[in-house]
C-alpha positions as CSV (number, residue, x, y, z in Angstrom):
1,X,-33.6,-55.7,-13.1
2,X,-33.6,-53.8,-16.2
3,X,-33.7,-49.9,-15.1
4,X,-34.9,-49.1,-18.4
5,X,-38.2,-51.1,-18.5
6,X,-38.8,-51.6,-14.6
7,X,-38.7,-49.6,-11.8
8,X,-39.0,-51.0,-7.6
9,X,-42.5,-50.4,-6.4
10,X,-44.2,-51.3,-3.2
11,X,-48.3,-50.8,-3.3
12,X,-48.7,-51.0,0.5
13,X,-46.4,-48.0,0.5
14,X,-47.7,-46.3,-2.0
15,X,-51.4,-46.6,-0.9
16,X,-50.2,-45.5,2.3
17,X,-48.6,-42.0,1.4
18,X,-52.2,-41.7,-1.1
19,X,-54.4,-42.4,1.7
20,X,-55.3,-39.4,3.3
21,X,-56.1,-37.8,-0.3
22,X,-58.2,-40.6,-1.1
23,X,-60.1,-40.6,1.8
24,X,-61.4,-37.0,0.7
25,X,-63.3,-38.3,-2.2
26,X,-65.6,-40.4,0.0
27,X,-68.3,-39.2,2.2
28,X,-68.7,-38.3,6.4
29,X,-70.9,-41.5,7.8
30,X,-74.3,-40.8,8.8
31,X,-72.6,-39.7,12.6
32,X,-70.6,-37.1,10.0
33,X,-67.4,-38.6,11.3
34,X,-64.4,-38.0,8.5
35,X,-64.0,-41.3,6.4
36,X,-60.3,-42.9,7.3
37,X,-59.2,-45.6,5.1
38,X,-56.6,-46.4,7.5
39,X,-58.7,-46.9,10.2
40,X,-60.7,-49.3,7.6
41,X,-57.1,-51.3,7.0
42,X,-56.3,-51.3,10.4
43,X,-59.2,-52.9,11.7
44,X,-59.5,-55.9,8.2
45,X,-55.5,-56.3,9.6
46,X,-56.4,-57.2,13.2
47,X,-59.2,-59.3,11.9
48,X,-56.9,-60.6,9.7
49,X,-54.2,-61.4,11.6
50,X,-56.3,-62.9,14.4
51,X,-56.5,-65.8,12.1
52,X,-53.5,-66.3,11.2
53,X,-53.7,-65.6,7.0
54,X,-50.5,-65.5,5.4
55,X,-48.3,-62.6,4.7
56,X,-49.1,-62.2,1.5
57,X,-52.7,-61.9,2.3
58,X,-52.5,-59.1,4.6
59,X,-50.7,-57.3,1.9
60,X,-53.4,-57.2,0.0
61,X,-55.7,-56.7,2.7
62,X,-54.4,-53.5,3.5
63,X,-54.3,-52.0,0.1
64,X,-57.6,-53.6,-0.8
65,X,-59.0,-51.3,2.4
66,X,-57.3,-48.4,1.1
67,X,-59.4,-48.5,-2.4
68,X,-62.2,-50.2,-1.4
69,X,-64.5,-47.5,-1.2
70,X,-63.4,-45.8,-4.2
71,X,-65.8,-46.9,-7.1
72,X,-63.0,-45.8,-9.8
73,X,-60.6,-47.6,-8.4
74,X,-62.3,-50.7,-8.0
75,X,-63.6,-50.3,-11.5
76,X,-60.0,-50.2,-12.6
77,X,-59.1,-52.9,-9.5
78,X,-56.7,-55.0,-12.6
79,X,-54.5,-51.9,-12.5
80,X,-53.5,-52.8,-8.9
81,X,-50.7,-54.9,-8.5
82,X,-51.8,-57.4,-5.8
83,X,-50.5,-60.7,-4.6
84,X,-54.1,-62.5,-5.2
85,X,-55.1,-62.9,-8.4
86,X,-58.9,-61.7,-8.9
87,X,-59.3,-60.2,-5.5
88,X,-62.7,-59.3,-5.9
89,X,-63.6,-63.2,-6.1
90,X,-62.1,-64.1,-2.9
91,X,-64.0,-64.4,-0.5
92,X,-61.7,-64.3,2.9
93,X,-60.3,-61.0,2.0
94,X,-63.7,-59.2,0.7
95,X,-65.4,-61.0,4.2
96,X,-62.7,-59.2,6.6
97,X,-62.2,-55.8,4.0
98,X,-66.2,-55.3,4.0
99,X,-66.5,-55.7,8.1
100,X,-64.0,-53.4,8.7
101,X,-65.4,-50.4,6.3
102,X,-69.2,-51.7,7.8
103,X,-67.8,-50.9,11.3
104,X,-66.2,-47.5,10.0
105,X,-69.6,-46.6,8.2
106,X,-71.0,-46.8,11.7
107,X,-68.2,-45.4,13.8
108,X,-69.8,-42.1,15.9
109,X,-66.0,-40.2,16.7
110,X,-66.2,-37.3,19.3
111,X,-63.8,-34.9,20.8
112,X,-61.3,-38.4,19.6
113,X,-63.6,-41.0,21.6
114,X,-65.7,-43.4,20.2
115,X,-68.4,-42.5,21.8
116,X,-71.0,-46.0,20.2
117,X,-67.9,-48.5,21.0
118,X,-70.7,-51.3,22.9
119,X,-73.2,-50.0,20.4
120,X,-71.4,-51.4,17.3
121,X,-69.7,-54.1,19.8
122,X,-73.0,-55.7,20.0
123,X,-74.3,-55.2,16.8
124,X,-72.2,-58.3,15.5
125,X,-72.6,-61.8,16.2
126,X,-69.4,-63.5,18.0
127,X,-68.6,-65.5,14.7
128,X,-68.0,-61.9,13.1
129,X,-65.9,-60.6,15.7
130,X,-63.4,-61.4,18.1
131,X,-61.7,-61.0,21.5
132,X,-59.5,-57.8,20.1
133,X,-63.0,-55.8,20.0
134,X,-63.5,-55.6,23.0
135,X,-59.8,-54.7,24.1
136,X,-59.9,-50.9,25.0
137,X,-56.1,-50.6,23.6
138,X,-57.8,-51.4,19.6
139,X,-61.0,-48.5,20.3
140,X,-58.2,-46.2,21.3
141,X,-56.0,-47.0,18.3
142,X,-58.3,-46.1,16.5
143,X,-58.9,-42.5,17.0
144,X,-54.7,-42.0,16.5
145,X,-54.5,-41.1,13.4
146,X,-51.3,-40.0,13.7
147,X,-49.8,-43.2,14.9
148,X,-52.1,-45.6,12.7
149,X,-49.6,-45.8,9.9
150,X,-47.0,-47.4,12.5
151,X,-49.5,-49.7,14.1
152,X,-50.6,-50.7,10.9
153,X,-47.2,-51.5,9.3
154,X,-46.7,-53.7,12.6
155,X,-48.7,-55.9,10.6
156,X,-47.3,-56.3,6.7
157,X,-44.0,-57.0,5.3
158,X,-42.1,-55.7,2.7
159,X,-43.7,-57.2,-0.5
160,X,-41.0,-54.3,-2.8
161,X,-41.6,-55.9,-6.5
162,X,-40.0,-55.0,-9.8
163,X,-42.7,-53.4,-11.7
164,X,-42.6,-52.8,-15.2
165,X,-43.1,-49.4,-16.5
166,X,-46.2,-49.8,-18.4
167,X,-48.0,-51.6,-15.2
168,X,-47.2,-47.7,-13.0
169,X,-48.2,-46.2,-15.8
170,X,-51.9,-47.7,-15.9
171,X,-52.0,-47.4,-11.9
172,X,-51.1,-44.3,-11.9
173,X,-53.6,-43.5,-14.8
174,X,-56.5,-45.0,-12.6
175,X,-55.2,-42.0,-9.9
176,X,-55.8,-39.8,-12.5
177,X,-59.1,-40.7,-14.0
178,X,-60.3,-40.7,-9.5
179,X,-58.7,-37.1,-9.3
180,X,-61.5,-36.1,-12.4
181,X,-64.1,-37.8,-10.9
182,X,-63.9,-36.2,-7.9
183,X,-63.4,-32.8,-9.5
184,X,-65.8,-34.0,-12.0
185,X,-63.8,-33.0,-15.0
186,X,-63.4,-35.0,-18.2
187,X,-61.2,-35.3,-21.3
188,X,-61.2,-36.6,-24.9
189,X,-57.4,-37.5,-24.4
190,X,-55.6,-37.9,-21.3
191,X,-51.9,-35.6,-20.4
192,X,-50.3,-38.5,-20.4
193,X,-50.8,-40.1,-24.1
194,X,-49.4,-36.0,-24.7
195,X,-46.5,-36.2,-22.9
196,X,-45.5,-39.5,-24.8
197,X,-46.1,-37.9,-27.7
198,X,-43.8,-35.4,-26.5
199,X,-41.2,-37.0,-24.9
200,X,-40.6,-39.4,-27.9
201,X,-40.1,-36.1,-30.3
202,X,-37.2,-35.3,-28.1
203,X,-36.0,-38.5,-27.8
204,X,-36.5,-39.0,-24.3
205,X,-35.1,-43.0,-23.4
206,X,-37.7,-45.6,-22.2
207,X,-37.3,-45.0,-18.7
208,X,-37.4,-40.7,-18.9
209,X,-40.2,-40.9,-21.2
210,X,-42.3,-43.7,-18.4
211,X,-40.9,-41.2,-15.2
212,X,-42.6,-38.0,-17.1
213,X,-45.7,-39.6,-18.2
214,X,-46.4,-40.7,-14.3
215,X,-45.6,-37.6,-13.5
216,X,-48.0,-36.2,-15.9
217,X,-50.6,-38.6,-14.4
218,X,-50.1,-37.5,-10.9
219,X,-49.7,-33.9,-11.3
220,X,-52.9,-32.8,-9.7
221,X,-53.4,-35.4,-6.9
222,X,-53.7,-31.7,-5.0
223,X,-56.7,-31.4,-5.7
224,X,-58.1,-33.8,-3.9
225,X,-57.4,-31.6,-0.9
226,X,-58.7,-28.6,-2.5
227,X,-63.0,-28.3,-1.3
228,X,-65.7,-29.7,-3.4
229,X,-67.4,-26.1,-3.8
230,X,-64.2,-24.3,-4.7
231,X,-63.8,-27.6,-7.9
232,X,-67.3,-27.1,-8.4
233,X,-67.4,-23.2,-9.1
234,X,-69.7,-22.4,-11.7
235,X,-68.1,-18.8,-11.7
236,X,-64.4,-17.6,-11.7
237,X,-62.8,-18.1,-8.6
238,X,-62.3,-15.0,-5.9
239,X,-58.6,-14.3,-4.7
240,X,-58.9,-16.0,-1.1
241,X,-60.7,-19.5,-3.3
242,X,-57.4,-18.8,-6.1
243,X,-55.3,-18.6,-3.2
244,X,-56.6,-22.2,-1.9
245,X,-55.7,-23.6,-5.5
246,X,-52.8,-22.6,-5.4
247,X,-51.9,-24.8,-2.9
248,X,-52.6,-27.7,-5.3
249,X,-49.0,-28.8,-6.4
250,X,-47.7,-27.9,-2.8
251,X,-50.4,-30.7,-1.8
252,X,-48.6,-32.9,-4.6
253,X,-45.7,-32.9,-3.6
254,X,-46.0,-33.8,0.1
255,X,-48.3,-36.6,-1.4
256,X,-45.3,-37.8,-3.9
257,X,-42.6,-37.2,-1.9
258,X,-43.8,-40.1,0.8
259,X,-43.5,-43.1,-2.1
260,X,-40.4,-44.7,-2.5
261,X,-38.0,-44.1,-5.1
262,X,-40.5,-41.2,-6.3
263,X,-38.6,-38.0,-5.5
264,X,-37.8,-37.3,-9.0
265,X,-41.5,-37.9,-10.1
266,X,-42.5,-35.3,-6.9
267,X,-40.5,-32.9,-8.0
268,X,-41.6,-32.9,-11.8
269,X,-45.0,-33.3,-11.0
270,X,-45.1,-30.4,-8.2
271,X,-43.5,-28.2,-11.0
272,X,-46.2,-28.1,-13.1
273,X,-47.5,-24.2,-12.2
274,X,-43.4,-22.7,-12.5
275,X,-43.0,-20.0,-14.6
276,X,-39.8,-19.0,-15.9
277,X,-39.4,-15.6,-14.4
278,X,-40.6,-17.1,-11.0
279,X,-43.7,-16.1,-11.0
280,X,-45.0,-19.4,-10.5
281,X,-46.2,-21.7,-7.3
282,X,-45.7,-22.9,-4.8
283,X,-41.9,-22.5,-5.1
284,X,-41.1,-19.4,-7.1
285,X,-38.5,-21.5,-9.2
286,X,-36.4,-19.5,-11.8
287,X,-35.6,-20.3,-15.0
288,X,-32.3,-21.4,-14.2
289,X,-33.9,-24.1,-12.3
290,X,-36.0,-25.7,-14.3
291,X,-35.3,-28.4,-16.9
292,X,-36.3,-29.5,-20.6
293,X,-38.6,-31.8,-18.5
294,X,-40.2,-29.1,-16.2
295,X,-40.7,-26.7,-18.9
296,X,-42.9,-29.4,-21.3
297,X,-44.7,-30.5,-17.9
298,X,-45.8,-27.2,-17.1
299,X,-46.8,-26.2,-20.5
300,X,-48.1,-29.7,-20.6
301,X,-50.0,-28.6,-17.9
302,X,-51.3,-25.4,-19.4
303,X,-52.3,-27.5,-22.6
304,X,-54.7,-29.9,-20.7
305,X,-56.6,-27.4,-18.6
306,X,-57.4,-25.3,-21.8
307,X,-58.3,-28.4,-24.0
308,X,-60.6,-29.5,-21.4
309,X,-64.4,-28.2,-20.9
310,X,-65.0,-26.8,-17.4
311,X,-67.9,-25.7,-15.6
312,X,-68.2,-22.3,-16.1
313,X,-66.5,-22.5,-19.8
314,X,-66.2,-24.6,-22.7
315,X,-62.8,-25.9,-24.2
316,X,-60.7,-24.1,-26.4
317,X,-59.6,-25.2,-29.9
318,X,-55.3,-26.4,-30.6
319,X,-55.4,-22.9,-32.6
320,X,-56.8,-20.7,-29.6
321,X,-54.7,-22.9,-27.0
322,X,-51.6,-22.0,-29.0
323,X,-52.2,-18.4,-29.3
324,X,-52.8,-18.6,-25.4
325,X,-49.5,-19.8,-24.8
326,X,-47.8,-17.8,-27.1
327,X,-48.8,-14.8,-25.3
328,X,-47.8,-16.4,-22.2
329,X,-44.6,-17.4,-23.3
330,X,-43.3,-13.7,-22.9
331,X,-40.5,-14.6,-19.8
332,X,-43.2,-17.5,-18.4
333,X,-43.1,-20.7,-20.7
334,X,-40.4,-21.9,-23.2
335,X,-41.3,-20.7,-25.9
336,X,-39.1,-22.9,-28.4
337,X,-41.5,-26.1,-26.6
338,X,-44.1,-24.1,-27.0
339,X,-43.4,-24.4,-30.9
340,X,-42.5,-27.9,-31.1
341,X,-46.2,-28.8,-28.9
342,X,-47.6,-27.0,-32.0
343,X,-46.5,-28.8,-34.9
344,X,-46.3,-32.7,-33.0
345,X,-49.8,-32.8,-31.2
């Protein structure tokens, strides 16, 4: 493997450690019970392996259940690095995948007991289900969410690929273009063709410059546990609500730091909000402490968020962004980076 161009990846994993912040951009069910992807994967898995499909197939299965409610994702579904070529075409898998979410659209959870078990039990025909539903052990199973990620990796191998560069990139751009729908923001250029920009001035190798621009792409996965009416403010936020954003690259990091072979990219990308004198969050991080690479992230960062409109402002022009920045620069942001960003983007 070339280290410079590709990088090990494992998509079951991955998808796994995103989960629970995916989950949060879909809707309750109409019994308002929290939407759980891996509750969706765990039951197309037991389906799945009750007949028997190959390895490979449950692979996909399980990450196809993770994104399959997603409408971004599935719009971008080539940017997901499956076994199965044209997933959406075959039939087995979107047969099990779309039972298993039908039976989670329709699971009433309370006080963690499924409380319309024969209900939904009898609500299929026998060709759709099987012995294993109606085997108290899989109800229960169920309502563990804490224990759901083992029972489900019970299932699946290790399907660990070298992945080129440029395919992370474009996943990981997909998980950035879901974190602005959900926050329903926009842009007219994404951080990460920035950040290339960047990183090529300072003649950052191949495999630095592809690390920092999935960094870029995953820096505020946070906020998809941040609430819809705090993202949705039409008005500046209050201290308690800026005290819940806050929280955003602490939320990051916790997502990033699950994925294999990621910890550099968790690090970079939870970095985002340090300042220089330590005023930052969530860590407090001096100067001393933070790279080249941390400093253009986080001015990075501060560069996006400006250029961007917002609810309850519109964007702000390169020469007003810069002058913002410059006065922030005063023991905060680098201000020699600060100077290059102005003349290269």
């Amino acid at each position: 493997m070339n280290k410079m161009t590709h990088t090990k990846f494992n998509l079951n994993n991955f998808l796994m450690s995103l989960s629970s912040s995916l989950d949060n951009t879909i809707q309750n069910n109409k019994h308002n019970t929290k939407y759980s992807s891996k509750r969706v994967a765990y039951i197309a898995l037991n389906i799945a392996s009750a007949q028997n499909l190959e390895k490979e197939i449950l692979s996909d299965i399980f990450s196809y259940s993770i994104i399959f409610a997603n409408t971004v994702a599935i719009k971008n579904i080539n940017s997901f690095t499956f076994n199965t070529q044209n997933i959406l075409k075959n039939k087995t898998i979107n047969d099990i995948v779309s039972l298993a979410y039908e039976i989670e659209q329709n699971l009433d959870i309370k006080n963690n007991i499924i409380v319309n078990k024969d209900e939904i039990i009898s609500s299929f025909s026998k060709e759709q289900t099987s012995t294993l539903f109606n085997t108290i052990s899989f109800w229960y199973d169920l309502t563990s969410d804490y224990q759901l990620p083992f029972y489900i990796f019970n299932h699946l191998f290790d399907f660990t690929l070298e992945l080129e560069f440029e395919k992370l990139i474009n996943l990981t751009q997909t998980i950035n273009d879901i974190i602005y729908s959900h926050s329903r923001r926009s842009y007219l250029q994404s951080i990460a063709n920035k950040c290339k920009v960047v990183c090529e001035f300072y003649g950052f190798d191949s495999k630095d410059t592809a690390r920092m621009i999935i960094s870029s792409n995953l820096i505020n996965i946070g906020l998809l546990h941040i609430p819809s009416n705090i993202l949705q403010k039409e008005t500046s936020l209050d201290s308690n609500e800026f005290g819940i954003m806050m929280s955003v690259p602490y939320h990051t990091n916790s997502v990033l730091s699950q994925v294999f072979g990621f910890d550099d990219i968790a690090l970079l990308a939870s970095s985002a909000y340090e300042k220089l004198n330590g005023s930052g969050y969530p860590y407090k991080t001096q100067a001393n402490n933070l790279s080249l690479k941390n400093r253009i992230i986080s001015i990075l960062t501060m560069y996006q968020a400006l250029c961007e409109k917002r609810i309850y402002r519109e964007s702000f022009s390169k020469e007003e962004i810069m002058k913002i920045l410059k006065e922030d620069s005063k023991d905060r942001l680098d201000i020699s980076v600060i100077n290059d960003i102005s003349k290269i983007l």
